[in-house]
C-alpha positions as CSV (number, residue, x, y, z in Angstrom):
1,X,0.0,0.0,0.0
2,X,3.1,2.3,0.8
3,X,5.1,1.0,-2.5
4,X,6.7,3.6,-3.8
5,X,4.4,3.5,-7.3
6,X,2.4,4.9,-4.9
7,X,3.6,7.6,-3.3
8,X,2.5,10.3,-5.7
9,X,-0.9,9.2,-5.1
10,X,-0.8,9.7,-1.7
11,X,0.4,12.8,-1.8
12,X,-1.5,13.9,-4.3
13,X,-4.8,12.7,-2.6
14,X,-3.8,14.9,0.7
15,X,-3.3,18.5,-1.1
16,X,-6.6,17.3,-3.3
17,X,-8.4,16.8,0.4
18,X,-7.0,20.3,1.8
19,X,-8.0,22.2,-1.1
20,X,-11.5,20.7,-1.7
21,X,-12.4,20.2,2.1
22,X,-11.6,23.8,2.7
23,X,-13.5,25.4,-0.2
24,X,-16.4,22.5,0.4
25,X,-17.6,24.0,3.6
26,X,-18.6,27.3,1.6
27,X,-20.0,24.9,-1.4
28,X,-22.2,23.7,1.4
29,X,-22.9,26.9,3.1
30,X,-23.8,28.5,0.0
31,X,-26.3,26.1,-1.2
32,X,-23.5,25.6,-4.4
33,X,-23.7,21.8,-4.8
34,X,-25.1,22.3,-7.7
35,X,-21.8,24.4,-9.3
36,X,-20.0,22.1,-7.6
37,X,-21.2,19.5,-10.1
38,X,-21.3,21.8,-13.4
39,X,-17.7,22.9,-13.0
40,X,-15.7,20.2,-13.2
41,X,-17.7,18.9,-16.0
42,X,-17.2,22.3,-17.5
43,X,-13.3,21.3,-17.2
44,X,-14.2,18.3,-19.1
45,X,-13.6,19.2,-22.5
46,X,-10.7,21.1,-22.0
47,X,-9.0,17.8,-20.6
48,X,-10.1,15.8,-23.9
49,X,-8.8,19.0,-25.6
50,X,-5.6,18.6,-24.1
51,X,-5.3,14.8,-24.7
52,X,-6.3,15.4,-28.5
53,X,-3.4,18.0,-29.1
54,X,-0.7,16.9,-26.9
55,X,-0.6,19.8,-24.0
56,X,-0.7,19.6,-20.4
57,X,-4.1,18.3,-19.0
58,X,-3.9,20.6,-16.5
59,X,-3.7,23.8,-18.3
60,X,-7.2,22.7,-20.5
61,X,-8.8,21.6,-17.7
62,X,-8.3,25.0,-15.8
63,X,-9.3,27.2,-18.7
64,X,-12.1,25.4,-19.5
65,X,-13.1,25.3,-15.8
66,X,-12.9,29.3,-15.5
67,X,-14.4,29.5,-18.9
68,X,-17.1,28.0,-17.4
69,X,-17.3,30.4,-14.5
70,X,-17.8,33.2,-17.3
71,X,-20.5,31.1,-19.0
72,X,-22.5,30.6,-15.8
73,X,-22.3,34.1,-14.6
74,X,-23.3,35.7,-18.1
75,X,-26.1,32.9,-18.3
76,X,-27.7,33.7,-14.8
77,X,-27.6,37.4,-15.9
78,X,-30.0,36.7,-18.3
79,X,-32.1,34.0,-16.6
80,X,-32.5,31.8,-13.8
81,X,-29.1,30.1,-12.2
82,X,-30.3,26.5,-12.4
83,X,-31.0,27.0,-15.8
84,X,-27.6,28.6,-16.6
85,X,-26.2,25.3,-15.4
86,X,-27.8,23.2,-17.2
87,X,-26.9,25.3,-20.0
88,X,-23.8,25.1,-18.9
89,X,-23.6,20.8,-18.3
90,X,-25.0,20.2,-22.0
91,X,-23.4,22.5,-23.8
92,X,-19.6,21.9,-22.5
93,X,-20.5,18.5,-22.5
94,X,-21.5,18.4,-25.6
95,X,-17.8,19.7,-26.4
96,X,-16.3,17.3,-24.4
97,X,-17.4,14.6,-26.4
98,X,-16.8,16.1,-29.8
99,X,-13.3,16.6,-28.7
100,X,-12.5,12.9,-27.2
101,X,-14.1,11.3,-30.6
102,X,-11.3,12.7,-32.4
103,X,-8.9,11.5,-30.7
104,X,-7.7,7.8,-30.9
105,X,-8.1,6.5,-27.6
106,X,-11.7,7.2,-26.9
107,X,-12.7,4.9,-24.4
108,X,-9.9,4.9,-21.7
109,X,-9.7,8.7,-22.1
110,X,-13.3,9.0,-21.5
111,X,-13.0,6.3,-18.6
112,X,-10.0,9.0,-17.3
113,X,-11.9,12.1,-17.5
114,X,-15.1,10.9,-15.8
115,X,-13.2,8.6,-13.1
116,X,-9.6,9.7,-12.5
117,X,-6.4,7.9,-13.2
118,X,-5.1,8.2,-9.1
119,X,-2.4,5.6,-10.1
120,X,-1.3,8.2,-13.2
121,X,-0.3,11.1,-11.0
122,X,3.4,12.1,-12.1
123,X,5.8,14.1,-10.2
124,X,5.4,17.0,-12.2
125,X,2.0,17.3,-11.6
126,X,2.6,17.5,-7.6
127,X,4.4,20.9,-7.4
128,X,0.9,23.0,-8.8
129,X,-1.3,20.7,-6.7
130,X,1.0,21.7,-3.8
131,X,0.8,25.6,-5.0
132,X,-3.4,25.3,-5.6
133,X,-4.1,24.0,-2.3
134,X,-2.1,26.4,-0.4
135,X,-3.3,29.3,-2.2
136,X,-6.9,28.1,-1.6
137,X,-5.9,27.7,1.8
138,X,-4.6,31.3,2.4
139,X,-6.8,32.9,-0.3
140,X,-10.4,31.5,1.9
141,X,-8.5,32.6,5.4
142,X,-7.7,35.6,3.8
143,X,-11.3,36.7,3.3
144,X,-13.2,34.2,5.9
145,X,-14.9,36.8,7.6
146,X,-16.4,38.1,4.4
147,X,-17.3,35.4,2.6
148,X,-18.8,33.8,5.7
149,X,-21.0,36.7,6.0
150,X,-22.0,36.9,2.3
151,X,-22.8,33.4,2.2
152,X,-24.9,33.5,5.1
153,X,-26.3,36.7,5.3
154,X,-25.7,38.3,2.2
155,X,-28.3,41.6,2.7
156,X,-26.1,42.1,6.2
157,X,-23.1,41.8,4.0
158,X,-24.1,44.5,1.1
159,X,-25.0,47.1,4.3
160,X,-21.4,46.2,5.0
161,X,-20.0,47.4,1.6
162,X,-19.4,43.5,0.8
163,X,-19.8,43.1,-2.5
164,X,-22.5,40.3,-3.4
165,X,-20.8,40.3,-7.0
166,X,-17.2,40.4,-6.3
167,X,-17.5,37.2,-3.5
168,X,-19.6,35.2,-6.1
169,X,-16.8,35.4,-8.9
170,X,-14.0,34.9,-5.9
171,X,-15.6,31.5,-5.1
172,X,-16.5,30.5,-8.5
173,X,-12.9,31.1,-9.9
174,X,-11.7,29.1,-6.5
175,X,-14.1,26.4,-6.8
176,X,-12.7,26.2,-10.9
177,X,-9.7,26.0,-10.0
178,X,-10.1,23.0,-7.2
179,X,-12.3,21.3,-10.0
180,X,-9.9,21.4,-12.6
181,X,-7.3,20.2,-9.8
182,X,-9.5,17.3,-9.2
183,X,-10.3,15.8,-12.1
184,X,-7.4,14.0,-12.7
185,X,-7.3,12.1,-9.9
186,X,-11.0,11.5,-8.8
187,X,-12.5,12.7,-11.9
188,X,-14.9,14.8,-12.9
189,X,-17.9,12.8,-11.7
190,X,-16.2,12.4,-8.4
191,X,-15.3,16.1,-7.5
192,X,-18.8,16.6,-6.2
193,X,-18.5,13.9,-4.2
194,X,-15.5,15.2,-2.4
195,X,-16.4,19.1,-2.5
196,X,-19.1,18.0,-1.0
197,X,-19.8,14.9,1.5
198,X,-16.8,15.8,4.0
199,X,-18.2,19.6,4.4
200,X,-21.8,18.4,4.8
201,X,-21.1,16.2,7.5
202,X,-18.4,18.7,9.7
203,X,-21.5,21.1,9.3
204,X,-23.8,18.6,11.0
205,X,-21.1,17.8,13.7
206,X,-20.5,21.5,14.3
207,X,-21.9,24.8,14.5
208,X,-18.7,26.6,14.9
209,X,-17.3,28.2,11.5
210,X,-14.1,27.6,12.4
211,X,-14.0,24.6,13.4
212,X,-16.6,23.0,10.7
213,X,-14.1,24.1,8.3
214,X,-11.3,22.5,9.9
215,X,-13.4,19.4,10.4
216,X,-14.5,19.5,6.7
217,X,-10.3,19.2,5.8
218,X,-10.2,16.3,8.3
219,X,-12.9,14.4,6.9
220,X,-12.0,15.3,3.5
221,X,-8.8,13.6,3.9
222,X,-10.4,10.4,5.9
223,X,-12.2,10.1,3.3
224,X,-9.1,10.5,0.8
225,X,-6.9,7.9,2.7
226,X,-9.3,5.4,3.7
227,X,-10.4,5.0,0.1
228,X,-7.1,4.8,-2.0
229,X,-6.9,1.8,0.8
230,X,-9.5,-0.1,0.2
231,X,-9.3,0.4,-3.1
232,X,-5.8,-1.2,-2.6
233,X,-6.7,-3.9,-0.3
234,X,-10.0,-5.0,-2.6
235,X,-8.6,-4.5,-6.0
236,X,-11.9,-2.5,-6.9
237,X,-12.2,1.1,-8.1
238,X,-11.0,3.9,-6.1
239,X,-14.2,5.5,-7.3
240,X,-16.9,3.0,-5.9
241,X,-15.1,4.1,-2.5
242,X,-15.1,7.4,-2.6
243,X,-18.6,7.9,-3.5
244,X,-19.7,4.9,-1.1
245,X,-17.9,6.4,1.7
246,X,-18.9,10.0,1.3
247,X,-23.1,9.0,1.5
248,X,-22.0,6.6,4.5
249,X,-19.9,9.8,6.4
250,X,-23.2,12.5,6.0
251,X,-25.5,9.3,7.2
252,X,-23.3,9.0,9.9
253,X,-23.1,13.0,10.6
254,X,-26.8,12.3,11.0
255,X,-26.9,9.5,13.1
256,X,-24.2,10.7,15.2
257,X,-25.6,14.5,15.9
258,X,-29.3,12.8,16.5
259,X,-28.0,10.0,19.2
């Protein structure tokens, strides 16, 4: 389980939890599961993109991810969120797949996008995960306060000269960026699973901002570890595990907080 084949992915799964446990708590307290879903499929083409012409992944799955951002916020101008995001899942979808069928390998690439490829991670790929989830890290304590406030009281927040606008594109563009991040190694069915399970359930366990955030990282990475292992002991996907265990940790959170 420790070989060294896998010590990238082990790595790589714990800056994956920090990032996406820390931003998951506001995906949760923001009612954003939803965006949390349509993101990282909105990377989706730009990973087939990449695969088709030979670049890094992670540079097409990040612009496609924060082209996706622009989408959804010029979409919900004109309409209704929800249907900007479906908008949104068809349409970049529909891209994703134009892109992969002209490539030659169609089905293990589609198999990579949607699932991950943990046991793919190279070393070059563990120096911007490392640089993502720190900024993500300092970027959410740098404006806590703020976009607690907004996401919970977002009236209270405009009397404070918090701009609605300006916190919705600074957690969109975050919650891109962790998507894109992710895809690659939990892929991009997956993503929601982990933006989203570990921060439900520190929010049922706690009531404390603080501490429900740091809670969400812990469980985040629980959930990280505990499935790469299974997954190693069992010989079944790493996938069936991660979105397994993320349904049984929120029916536990409920369990646990109504015992």
């Amino acid at each position: 389980m420790f070989s060294s084949y896998l010590l990238h992915t082990w790595i790589a799964a714990t800056l994956l939890a920090i990032a996406a446990g820390s931003l998951g708590y506001f995906v949760v307290l923001r009612r954003s599961a939803f965006a949390a879903h349509a993101l990282p499929l909105a990377a989706f083409p730009g990973g087939a993109l990449a695969t088709l012409f030979g670049f890094t992944p992670l540079w097409g799955l990040g612009g496609f991810a924060i082209l996706g951002v622009i989408f959804l916020r010029v979409f919900a101008r004109l309409g209704r969120r929800d249907v900007a995001m479906g908008l949104l899942l068809s349409t970049f979808l529909a891209l994703g797949g134009l892109f992969l069928s002209l490539g030659r390998e169609y089905a293990a690439r589609v198999y990579g996008l949607l699932f991950g490829e943990v046991l793919g991670i190279s070393a070059a790929s563990i120096l911007p995960l490392a640089l993502l989830a720190i900024a993500v890290v300092l970027l959410l304590l740098w404006r806590f306060p703020a976009l607690l406030l907004q996401s919970s009281q977002a009236e209270l927040a405009s009397a404070r000269a918090i701009s609605n606008t300006g916190m919705e594109w600074f957690f969109l563009v975050l919650l891109a960026l962790v998507s894109a991040a992710a895809v690659p190694i939990v892929g991009t069915l997956l993503v929601f699973t982990l933006l989203v399970s570990p921060a439900a359930a520190a929010q049922r366990l706690s009531s404390r901002p603080y501490q429900a955030w740091l809670l969400a990282i812990a469980l985040a990475e629980l959930l990280s570890w505990s499935s790469i292992a299974l997954s190693y002991w069992s010989n079944w996907p790493l996938s069936f595990f991660v979105g397994g265990q993320g349904a049984l940790l929120f029916l536990f959170s409920r369990i646990f907080t109504r015992a």
